[in-house]
C-alpha positions in Angstrom: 81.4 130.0 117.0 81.6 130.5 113.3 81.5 127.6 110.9 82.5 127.1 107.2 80.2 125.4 104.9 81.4 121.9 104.7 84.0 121.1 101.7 85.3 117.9 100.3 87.5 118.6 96.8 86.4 115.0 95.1 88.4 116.3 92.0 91.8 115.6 94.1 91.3 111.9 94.3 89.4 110.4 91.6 87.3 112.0 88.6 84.3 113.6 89.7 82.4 112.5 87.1 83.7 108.4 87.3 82.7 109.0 90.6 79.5 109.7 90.5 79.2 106.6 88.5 80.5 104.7 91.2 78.2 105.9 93.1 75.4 104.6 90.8 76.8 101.3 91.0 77.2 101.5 94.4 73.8 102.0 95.2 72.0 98.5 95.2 75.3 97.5 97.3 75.2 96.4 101.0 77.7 98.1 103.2 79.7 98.3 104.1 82.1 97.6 101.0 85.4 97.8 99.2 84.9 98.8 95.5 88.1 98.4 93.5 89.1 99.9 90.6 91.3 98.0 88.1 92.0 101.0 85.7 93.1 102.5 88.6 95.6 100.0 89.3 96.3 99.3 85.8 97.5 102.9 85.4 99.2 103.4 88.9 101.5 100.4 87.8 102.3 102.4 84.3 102.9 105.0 85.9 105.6 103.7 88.8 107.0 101.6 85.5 107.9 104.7 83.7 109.2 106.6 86.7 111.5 104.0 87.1 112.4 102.0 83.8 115.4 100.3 85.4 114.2 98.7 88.1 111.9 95.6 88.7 108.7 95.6 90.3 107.7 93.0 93.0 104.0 93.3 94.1 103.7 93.1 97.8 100.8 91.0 97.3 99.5 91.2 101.4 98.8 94.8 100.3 96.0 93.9 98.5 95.1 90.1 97.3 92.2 90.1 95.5 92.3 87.7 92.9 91.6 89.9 90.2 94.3 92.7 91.1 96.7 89.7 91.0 95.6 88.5 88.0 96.3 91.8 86.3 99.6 92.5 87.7 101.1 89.4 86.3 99.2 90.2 82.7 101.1 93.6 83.2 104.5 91.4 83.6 104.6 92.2 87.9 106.9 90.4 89.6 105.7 89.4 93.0 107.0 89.6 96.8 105.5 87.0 98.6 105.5 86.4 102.4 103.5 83.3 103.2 102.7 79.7 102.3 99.4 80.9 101.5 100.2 83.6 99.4 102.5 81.1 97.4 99.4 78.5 96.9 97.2 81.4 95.8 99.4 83.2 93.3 100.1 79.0 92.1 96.5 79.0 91.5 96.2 81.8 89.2 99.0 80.6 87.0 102.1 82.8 88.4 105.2 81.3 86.9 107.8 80.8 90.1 110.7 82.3 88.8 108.4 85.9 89.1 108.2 85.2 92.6 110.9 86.4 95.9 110.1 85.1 99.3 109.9 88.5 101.2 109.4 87.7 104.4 112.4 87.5 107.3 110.6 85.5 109.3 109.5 81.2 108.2 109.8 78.3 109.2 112.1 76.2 107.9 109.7 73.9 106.5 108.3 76.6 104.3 111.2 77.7 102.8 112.0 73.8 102.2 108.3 74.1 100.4 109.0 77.9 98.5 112.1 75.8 97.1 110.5 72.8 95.9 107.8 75.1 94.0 110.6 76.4 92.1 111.4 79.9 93.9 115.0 81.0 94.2 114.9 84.2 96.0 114.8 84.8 100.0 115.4 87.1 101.9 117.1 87.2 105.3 118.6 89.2 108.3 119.1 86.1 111.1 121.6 83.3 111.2 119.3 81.0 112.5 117.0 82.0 109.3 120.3 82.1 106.6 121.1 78.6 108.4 117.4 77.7 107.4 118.4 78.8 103.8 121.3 77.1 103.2 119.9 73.5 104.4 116.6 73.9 102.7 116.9 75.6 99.8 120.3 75.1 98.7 122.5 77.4 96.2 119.4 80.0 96.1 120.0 83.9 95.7 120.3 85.5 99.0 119.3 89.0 99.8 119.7 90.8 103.1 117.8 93.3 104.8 119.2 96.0 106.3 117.6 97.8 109.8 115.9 101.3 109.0 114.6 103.8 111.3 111.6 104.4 109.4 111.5 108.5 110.5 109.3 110.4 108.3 106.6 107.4 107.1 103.1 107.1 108.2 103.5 103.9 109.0 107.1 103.0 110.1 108.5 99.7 109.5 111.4 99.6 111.4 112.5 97.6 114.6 110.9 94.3 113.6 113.0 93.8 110.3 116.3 93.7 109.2 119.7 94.1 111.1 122.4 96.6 111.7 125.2 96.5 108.9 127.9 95.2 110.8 125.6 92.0 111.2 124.7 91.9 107.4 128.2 92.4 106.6 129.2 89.2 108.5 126.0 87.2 107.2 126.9 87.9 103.6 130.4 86.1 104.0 128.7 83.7 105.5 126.3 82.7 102.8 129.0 82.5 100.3 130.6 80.3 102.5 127.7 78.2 102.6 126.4 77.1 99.1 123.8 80.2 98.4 124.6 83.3 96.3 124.6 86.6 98.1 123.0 88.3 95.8 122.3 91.5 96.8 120.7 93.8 99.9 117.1 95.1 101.0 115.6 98.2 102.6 112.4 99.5 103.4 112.3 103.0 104.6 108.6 102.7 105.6 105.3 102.8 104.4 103.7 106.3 102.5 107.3 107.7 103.4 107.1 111.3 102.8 110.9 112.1 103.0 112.4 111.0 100.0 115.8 111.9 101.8 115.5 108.3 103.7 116.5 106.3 100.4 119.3 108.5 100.1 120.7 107.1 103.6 119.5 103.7 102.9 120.8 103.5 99.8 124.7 104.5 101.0 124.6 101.7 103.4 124.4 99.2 100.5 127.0 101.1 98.9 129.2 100.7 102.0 128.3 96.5 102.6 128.7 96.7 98.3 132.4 98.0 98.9 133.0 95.8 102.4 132.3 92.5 100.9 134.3 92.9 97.8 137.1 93.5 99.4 136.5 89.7 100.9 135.9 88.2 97.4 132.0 88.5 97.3 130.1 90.3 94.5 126.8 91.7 95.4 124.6 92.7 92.3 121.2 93.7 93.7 119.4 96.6 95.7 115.9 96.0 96.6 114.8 99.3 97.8 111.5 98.3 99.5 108.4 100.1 99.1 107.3 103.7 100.7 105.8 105.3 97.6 103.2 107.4 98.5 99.2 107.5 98.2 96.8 110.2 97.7 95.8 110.3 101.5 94.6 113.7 103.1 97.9 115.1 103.9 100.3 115.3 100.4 103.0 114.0 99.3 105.4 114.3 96.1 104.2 112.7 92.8 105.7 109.6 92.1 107.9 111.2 89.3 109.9 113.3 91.8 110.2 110.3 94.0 112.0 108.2 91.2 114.3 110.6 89.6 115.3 111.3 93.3 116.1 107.6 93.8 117.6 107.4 90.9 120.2 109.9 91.6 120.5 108.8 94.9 121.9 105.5 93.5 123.7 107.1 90.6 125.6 109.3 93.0 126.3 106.2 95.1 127.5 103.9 92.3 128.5 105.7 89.4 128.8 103.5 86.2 128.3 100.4 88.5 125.1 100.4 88.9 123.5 97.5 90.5 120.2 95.9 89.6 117.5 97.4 90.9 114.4 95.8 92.5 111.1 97.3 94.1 108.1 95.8 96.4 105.4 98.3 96.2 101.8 97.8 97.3 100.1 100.8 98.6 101.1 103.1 96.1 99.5 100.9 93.5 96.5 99.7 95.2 95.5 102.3 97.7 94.4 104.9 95.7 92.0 102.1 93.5 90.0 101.6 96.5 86.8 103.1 98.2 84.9 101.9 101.0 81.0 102.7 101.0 79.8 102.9 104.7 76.6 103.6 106.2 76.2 105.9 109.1 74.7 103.7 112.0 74.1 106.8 114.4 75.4 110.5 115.4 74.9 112.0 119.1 76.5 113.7 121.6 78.2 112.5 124.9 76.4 115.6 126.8 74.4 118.5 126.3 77.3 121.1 126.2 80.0 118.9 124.2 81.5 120.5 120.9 81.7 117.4 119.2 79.5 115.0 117.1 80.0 111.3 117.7 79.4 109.6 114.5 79.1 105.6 114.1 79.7 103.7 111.3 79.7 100.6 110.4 83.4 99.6 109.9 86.2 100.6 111.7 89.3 99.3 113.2 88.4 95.5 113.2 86.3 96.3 109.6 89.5 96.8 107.4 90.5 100.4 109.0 93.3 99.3 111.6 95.9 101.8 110.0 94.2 104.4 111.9 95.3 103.3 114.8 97.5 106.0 116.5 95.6 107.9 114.0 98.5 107.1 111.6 96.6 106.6 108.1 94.1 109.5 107.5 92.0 108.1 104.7 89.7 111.1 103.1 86.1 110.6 103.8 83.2 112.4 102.0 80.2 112.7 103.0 77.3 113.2 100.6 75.0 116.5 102.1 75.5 119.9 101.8 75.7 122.5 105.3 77.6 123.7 107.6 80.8 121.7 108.9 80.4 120.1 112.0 83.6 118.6 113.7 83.2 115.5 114.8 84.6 112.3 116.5 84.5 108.8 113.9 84.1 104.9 115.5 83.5 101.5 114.4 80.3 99.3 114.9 81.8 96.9 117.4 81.8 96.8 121.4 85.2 97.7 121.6 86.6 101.3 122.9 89.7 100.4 120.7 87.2 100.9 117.6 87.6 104.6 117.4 89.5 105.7 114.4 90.0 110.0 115.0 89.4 111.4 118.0 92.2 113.9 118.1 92.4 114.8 114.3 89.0 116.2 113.3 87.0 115.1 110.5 84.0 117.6 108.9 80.8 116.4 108.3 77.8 118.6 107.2 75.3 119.4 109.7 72.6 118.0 107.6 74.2 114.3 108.0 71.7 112.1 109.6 71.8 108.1 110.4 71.4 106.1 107.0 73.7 108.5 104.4 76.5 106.7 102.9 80.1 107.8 103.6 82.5 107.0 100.7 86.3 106.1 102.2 88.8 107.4 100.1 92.4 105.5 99.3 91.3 102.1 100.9 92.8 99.5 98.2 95.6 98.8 100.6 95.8 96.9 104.0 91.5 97.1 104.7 90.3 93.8 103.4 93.3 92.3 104.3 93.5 93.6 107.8 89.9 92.9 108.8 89.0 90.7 111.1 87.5 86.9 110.8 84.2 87.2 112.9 84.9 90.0 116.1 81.5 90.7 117.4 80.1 88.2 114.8 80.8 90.8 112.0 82.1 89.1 108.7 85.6 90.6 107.2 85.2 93.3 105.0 83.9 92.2 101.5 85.1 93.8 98.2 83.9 94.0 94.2 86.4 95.1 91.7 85.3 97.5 88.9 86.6 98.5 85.3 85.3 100.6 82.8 83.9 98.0 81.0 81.9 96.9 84.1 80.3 100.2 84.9 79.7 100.5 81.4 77.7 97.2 81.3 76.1 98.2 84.9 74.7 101.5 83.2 73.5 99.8 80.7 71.1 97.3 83.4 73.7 94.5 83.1 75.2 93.4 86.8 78.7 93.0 87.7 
């Protein structure tokens, strides 16, 4: 059987050269470990500002909530999408002004949205009666906006089912909130996480025009779309740049709405953080199943209940380089713990130089989104995943025999 020497183009996701530096940093690390990188970030959230002057951007912050990401989305002026309690309390901490905050999430408990309100926030969503009920007796004369039910086709990781509701039930929950001291203030969609047609906005986005033109013809005014995340990462299958992705979106809603146009908000997380991170793993072991098998089993030591859940179904296929030279074996990738779940590809097959042995580092490409947050308390005694955030100005300092 003929094999290709193995090949891993570094230059498509990060500089080769900032990350070999990385790498130096990296070394006196224990693994395995999230390295974020705040320029990254930093210029990621330029970069979806430009695309897309008109609208404003709400940080999912459960995509990634290190303190020090937070910290530099709000000195970037982020707004921030907010889905817990907890969240609330921790973005409190770091001095987040409340009015820069929307609770995101469909689905609280009464008493929190009594507690969001007290702290001063005056966005919620909602897609229930029971939960606009909730609303209008706990946080009373608050903008409203609803989420709408997507199907998600086309994403890596749908996000449809669970949220939102059909428009016919959003149409009848908007007259309800101006009936009931809160302002309907506008409508929400999310078309799926690292949603690769860019077509599913432009289906999303004439249902709001369509509730837009229902409810003013009962007296009610809508003046927002929040068009969700779905902006795309650099993961090993590619996508659009985010450029084309906006000035689609934009035209989308320009078609829709003419010289009406509403205001425009965003939530994105991955495509801002996932591309900052990189997970540094250590291979635990490499064997065979039987003598005659074609594939390598390799070990490492995260997986699934380490930070990498989105490959389950094999959904998320983060790039993973390996650092010898050879020929490319195929081969299947697990997790540490004594679970069968805790293989991440079987089916799709990763390459990994022949030369590999037990002990090489394996760098995890695109993992600033949904690992540390994902990972597990203690399964199998292992602690979550643990994380360092870099700059320039911190390698810089660690090149020059300083420490992080």
């Amino acid at each position: 059987m003929y094999r290709e020497p193995y090949h891993f183009n570094v230059s498509r996701y990060i500089d080769p050269q900032r990350f070999a530096r990385i790498r130096d940093f990296a070394r006196g690390l224990d693994c395995p470990i999230l390295i974020i990188d705040l320029d990254v970030i930093k210029n990621k959230y330029l970069e979806l500002q430009q695309s897309m002057p008109l609208a404003s951007i709400y940080y999912a912050v459960k995509a990634n909530p290190n303190d020090e990401v937070l910290r530099l989305l709000h000195a970037l002026g982020s707004n921030f999408d907010v889905a817990s309690v907890y969240e609330l309390r921790q973005l409190q901490r770091l001095g987040v002004e409340p009015e820069r905050m929307s609770y995101g999430n469909t689905i609280k408990k009464a008493k929190d949205i009594k507690y969001f309100f007290e702290q001063g926030i005056r966005k919620f969503v909602t897609d229930s009666e029971h939960d606009l009920e909730a609303i209008a007796q706990n946080a009373p004369g608050s903008q409203v906006y609803f989420r709408i039910l997507t199907e998600g086709t086309g994403a890596d990781w749908p996000l449809s089912r669970k949220f939102g509701a059909h428009p016919d039930m959003i149409y009848r929950l908007i007259l309800k909130a101006a009936e009931s001291n809160l302002d309907p203030w506008g409508i929400s969609f999310h078309v799926g996480s690292q949603q690769r047609d860019i077509g599913q906005w432009d289906d999303a986005i004439a249902r709001c025009k369509y509730l837009f033109d229902a409810v003013a013809e009962e007296g009610v005014e809508l003046k927002m779309i929040n068009i969700g995340g779905g902006y795309p990462a650099s993961y090993v299958d590619p996508t659009f740049s985010v450029q084309e992705y906006s000035d689609e979106i934009v035209r989308f809603i320009q078609e829709d709405f003419g010289d009406h146009m509403p205001q425009i908000n965003m939530e994105p997380g991955r495509s801002l953080v996932a591309d900052a991170g990189i997970i540094v793993s250590e291979i635990i072991n490499i064997t065979r199943k039987a003598k005659n098998n074609l594939y390598k089993w390799v070990y490492l030591d995260v997986g699934k209940f380490g930070g990498l859940i989105e490959t389950i179904d094999e959904s998320i296929k983060f790039p993973i380089y390996f650092e010898r030279d050879g020929l490319a074996d195929e081969i299947i990738l697990a997790g540490p713990t004594c679970d069968s779940m805790d293989i991440m590809y079987e089916s799709y097959k990763y390459h990994m130089p022949e030369t590999t042995v037990p002990g090489d580092r394996v760098y995890i490409f695109t993992t600033g989104a949904y690992t540390q947050s994902y990972s597990s308390v203690n399964f199998n005694g292992f602690p979550p995943l643990q994380s360092i955030v870099i700059s320039d100005e911190i390698l810089n300092h660690s090149k020059q025999g300083g420490k992080a």
